[in-house]
C-alpha positions in Angstrom: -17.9 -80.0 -57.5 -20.9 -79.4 -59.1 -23.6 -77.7 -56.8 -27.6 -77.0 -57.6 -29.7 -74.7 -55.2 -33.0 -75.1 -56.0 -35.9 -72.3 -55.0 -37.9 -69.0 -56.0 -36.2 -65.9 -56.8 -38.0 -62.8 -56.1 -38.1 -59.0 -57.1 -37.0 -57.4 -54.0 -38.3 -54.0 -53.2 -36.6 -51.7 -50.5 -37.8 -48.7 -48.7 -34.5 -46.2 -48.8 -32.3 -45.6 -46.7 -34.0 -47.0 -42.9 -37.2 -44.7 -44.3 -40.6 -47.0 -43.6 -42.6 -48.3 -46.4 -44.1 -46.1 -48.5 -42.6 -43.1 -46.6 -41.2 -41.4 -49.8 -42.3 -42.2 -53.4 -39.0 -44.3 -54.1 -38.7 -48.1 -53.3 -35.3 -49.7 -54.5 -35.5 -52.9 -57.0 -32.9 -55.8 -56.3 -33.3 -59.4 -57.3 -33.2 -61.9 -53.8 -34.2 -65.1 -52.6 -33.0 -67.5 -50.2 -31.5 -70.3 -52.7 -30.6 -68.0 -54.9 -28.5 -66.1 -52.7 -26.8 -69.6 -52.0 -25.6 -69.6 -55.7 -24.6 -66.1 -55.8 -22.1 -66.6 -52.8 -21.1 -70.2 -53.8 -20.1 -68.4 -57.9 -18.4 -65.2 -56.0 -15.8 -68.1 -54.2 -15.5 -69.6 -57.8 -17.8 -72.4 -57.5 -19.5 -73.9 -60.1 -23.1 -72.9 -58.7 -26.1 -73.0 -60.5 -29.5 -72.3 -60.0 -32.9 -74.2 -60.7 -36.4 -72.4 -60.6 -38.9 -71.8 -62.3 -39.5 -68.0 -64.1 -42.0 -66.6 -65.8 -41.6 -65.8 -69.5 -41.7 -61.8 -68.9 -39.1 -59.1 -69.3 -38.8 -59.2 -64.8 -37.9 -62.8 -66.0 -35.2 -61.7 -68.1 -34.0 -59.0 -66.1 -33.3 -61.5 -63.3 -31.7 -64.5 -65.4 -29.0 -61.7 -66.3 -28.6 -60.3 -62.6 -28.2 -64.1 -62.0 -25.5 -64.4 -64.8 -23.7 -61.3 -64.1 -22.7 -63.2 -60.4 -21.4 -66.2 -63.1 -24.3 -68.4 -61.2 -25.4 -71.2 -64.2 -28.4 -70.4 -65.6 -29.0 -73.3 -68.1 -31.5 -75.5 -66.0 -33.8 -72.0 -64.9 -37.3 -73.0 -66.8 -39.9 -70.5 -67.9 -43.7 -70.8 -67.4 -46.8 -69.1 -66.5 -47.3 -67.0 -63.7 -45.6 -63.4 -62.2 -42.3 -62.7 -60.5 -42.8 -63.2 -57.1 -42.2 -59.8 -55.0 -41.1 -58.6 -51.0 -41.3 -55.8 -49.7 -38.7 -54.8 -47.1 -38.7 -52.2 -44.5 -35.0 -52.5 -42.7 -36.0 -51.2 -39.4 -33.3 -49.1 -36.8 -32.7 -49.3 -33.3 -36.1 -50.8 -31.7 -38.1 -50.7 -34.6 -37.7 -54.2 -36.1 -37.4 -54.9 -39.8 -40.4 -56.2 -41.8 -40.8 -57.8 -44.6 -44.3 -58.4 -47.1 -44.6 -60.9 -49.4 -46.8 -60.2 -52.8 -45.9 -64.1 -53.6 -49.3 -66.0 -54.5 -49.8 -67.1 -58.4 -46.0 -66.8 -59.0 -44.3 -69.1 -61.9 -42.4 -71.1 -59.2 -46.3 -71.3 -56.7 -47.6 -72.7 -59.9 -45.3 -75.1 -60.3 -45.5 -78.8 -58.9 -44.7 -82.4 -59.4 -43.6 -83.3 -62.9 -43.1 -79.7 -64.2 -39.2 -80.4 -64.1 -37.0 -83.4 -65.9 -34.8 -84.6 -63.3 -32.5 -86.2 -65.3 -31.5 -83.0 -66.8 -32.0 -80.8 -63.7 -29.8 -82.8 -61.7 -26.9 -83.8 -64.5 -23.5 -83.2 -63.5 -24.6 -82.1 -59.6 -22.8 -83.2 -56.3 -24.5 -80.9 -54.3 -28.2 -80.2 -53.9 -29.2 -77.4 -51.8 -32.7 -76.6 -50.6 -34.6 -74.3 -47.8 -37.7 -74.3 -46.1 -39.0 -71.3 -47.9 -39.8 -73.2 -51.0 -42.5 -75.8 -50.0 -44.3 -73.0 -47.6 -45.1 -70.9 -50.8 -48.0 -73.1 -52.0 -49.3 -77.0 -52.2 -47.7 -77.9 -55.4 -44.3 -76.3 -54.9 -44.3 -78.1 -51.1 -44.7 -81.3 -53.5 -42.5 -80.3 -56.1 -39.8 -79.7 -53.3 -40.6 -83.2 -52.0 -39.9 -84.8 -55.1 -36.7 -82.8 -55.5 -35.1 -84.0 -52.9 -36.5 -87.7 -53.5 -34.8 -86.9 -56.8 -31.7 -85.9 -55.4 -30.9 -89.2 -52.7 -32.0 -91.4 -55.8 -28.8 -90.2 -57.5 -26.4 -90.1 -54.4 -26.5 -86.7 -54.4 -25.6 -85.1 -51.1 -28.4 -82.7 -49.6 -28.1 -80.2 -48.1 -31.2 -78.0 -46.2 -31.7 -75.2 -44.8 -35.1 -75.0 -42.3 -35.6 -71.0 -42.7 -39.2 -71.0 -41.2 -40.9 -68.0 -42.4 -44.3 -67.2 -40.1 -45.6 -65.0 -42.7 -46.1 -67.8 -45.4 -47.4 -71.7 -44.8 -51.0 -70.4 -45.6 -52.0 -73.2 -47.9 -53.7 -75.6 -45.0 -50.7 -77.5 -43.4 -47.9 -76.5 -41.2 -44.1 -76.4 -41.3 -44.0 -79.1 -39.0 -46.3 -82.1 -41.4 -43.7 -80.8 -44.4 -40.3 -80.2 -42.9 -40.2 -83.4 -40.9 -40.7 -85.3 -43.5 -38.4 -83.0 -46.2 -35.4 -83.5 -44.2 -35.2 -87.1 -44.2 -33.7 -87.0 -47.7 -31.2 -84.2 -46.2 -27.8 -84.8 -45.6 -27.0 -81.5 -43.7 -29.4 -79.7 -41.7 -28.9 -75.5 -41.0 -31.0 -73.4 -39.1 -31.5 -71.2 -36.4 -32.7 -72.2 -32.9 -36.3 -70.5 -34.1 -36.2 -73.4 -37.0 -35.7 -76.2 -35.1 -38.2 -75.1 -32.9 -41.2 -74.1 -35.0 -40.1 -76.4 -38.2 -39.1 -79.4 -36.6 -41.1 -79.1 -33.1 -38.1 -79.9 -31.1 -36.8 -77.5 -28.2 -34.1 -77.3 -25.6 -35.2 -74.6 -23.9 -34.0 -72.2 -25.7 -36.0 -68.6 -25.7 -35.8 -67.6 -29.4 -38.1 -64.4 -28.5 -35.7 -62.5 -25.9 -32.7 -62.0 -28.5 -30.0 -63.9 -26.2 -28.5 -67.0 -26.3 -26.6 -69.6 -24.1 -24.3 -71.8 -26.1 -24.3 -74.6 -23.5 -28.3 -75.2 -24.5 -27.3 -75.9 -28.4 -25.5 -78.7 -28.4 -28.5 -80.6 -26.5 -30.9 -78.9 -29.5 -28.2 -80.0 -31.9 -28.3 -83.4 -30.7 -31.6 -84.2 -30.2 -32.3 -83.6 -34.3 -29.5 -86.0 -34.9 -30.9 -88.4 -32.9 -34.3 -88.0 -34.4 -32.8 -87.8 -38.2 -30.3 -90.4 -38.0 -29.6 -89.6 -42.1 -27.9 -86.3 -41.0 -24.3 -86.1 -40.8 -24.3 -83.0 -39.4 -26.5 -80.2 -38.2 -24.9 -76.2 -38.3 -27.0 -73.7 -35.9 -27.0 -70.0 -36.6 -26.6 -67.7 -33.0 -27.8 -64.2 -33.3 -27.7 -62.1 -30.1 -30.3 -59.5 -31.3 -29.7 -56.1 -29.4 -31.3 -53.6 -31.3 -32.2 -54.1 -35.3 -28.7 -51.9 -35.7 -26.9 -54.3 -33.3 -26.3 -58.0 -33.1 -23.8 -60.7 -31.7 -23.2 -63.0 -34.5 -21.9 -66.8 -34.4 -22.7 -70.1 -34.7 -22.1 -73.8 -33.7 -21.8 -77.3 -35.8 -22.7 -80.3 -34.1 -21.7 -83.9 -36.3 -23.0 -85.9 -33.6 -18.9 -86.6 -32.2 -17.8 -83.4 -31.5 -19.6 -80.0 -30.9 -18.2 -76.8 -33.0 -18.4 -72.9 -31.7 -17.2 -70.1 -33.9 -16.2 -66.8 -32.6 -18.4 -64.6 -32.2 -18.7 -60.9 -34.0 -20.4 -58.0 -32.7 -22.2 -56.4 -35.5 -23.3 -52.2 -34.9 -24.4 -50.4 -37.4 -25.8 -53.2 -39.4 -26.2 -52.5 -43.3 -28.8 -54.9 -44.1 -28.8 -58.1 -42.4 -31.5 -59.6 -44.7 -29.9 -62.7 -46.7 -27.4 -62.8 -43.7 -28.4 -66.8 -43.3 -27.9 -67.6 -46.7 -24.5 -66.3 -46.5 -23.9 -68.5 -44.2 -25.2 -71.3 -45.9 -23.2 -70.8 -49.2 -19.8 -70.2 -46.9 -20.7 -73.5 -44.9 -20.9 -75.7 -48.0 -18.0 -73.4 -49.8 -15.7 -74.9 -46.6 -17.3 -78.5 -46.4 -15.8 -78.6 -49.6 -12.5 -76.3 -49.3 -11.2 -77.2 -45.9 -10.4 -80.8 -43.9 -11.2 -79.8 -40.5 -15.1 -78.7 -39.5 -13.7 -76.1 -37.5 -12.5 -74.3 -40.3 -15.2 -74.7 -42.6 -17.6 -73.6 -39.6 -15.5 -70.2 -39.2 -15.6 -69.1 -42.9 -19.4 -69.9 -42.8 -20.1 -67.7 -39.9 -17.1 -64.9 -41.6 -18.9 -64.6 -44.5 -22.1 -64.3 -42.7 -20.7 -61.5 -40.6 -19.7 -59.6 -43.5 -23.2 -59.6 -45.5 -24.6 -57.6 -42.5 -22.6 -54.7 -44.0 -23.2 -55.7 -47.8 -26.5 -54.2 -49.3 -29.2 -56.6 -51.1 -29.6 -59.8 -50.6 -26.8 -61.1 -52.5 -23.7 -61.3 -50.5 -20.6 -59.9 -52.7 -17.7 -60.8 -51.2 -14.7 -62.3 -52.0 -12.7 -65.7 -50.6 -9.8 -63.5 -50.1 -12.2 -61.1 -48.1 -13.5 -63.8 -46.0 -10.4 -65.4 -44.7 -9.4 -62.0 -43.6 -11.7 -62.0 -41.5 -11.9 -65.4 -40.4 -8.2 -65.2 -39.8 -8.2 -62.3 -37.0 -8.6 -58.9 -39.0 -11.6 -56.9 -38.5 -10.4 -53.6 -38.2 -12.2 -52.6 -41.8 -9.0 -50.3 -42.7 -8.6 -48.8 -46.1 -6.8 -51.4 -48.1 -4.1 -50.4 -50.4 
């Protein structure tokens, strides 16, 4: 299977160490973004993944289409046009002092672009499996319509779609809300994934559920689960993320899968000493549509999704580098993180 995530990739710019922003002279340069993360775990299980944005013609922009190719993501539909790399700054936080992350996004190649800036019929050759997020049409007016026609592009060719809601407060600064774009985005989706904050500030739809307090009741996500299948009769399914957020070192990790039949619950990890949990939803992503594809039975497919999600928290960068192998380990009972020899 052919799949295509579709999105901005950013230059990603660290404080060390759990230091604040700015606290020492050094800040340390990855590439991230949340679609392209998507590719980079969906190439490390031996996918074919490739990646669709738009860069701009600069050496940042060649720096990043090799970091792309050195994860074996495709990199033969990635345009170049005007614009600047689009940057974040991240502060990881420790204990009770959350994480925080600045965007330096506005005037980038992939903000500038907009409807008719890409040939779909190239674009989307060969593809099974379009992936998308909600972090691409908040960035400006044209991409919001250039994400629009994406996945208009996408259904036109029976192309199965799958999006992910990831409502980010700190962008949507263009004159419209989430809610007047991501309502109508995910009519063309085929699979929904979010957390219960998504739902909530995305799609307007609640169930109760207090996203601010860091805990979670399982028996209130099936009625949040159902409730967006009933109102998006197009999705097959809909996969919620649960974090249990203790401290920004500490967090209970798992997730649930509702197909509208029957209503799926991972196990849940407890995660201490978290590495850097940033990306940790796109790992799940990629590991969700890895096992829609790999395994038969949901369950299964759910539990690597939320495996590999678990295992980012203690992978630096964005970029979530681990292996299938890796991943079924854990999904199959053993966590014990010995030495392997």
């Amino acid at each position: 299977m052919k799949f295509l995530t579709f999105g901005e990739i950013m230059l990603r710019l660290k404080a060390p160490g759990q230091e604040r922003l700015l606290q020492s002279a050094l800040l340390e340069a990855t590439f991230g973004g949340g679609e392209a993360n998507v590719a980079v775990s969906l190439a490390n299980y031996g996918e074919d993944a490739a990646f669709l944005t738009v860069l701009p013609d600069s050496l940042l922009g060649d720096l990043c289409l090799g970091e792309l190719r050195r994860f074996n993501v495709d990199t033969g539909r990635i345009l170049r046009g005007p614009g600047r790399m689009g940057l974040y700054f991240l502060e990881p936080g420790a204990n009770q002092l959350p994480s925080r992350v600045l965007y330096d996004r506005a005037g980038s190649s992939m903000a500038l672009a907009g409807p008719g800036s890409i040939c779909w019929d190239d674009a989307l050759k060969d593809v099974q499996w379009f992936h998308i997020t909600g972090i691409t049409p908040a960035i400006s007016q044209s991409a919001m319509e250039l994400s629009l026609e994406a996945v208009k592009e996408a259904k036109k060719r029976n192309i199965s779609v799958s999006c992910d809601l990831n409502y980010r407060k700190n962008l949507w600064k263009y004159g419209v809300n989430a809610q007047e774009v991501m309502c109508e985005l995910l009519r063309y989706a085929d699979v929904a994934i979010a957390n219960e904050e998504d739902v909530q500030k995305s799609l307007g739809i609640t169930a109760n559920v207090q996203v601010e307090q860091g805990e979670l009741s399982r028996d209130k996500y099936r009625a949040l689960g159902d409730k967006v299948l009933a109102a998006y009769p197009n999705l097959q399914m809909i996969a919620i993320t649960l974090r249990e957020s203790h401290s920004a070192d500490w967090n209970g990790w798992g997730a649930c899968l509702n197909d509208g039949k029957v209503f799926y619950t991972s196990k849940t990890y407890e995660i201490r000493d978290i590495v850097d949990r940033v990306g940790g939803g796109d790992s799940f992503a990629g590991g969700l549509l890895y096992g829609l594809h790999r395994y038969d039975a949901l369950q299964d497919a759910l539990e690597f999704a939320t495996a590999a999600s678990c295992l980012k928290h203690s992978v630096l960068g964005d970029f979530n580098r681990v292996s299938t192998q890796e991943v079924e380990k854990l999904m199959t009972g053993d966590g014990s993180g010995r030495v392997q020899r």
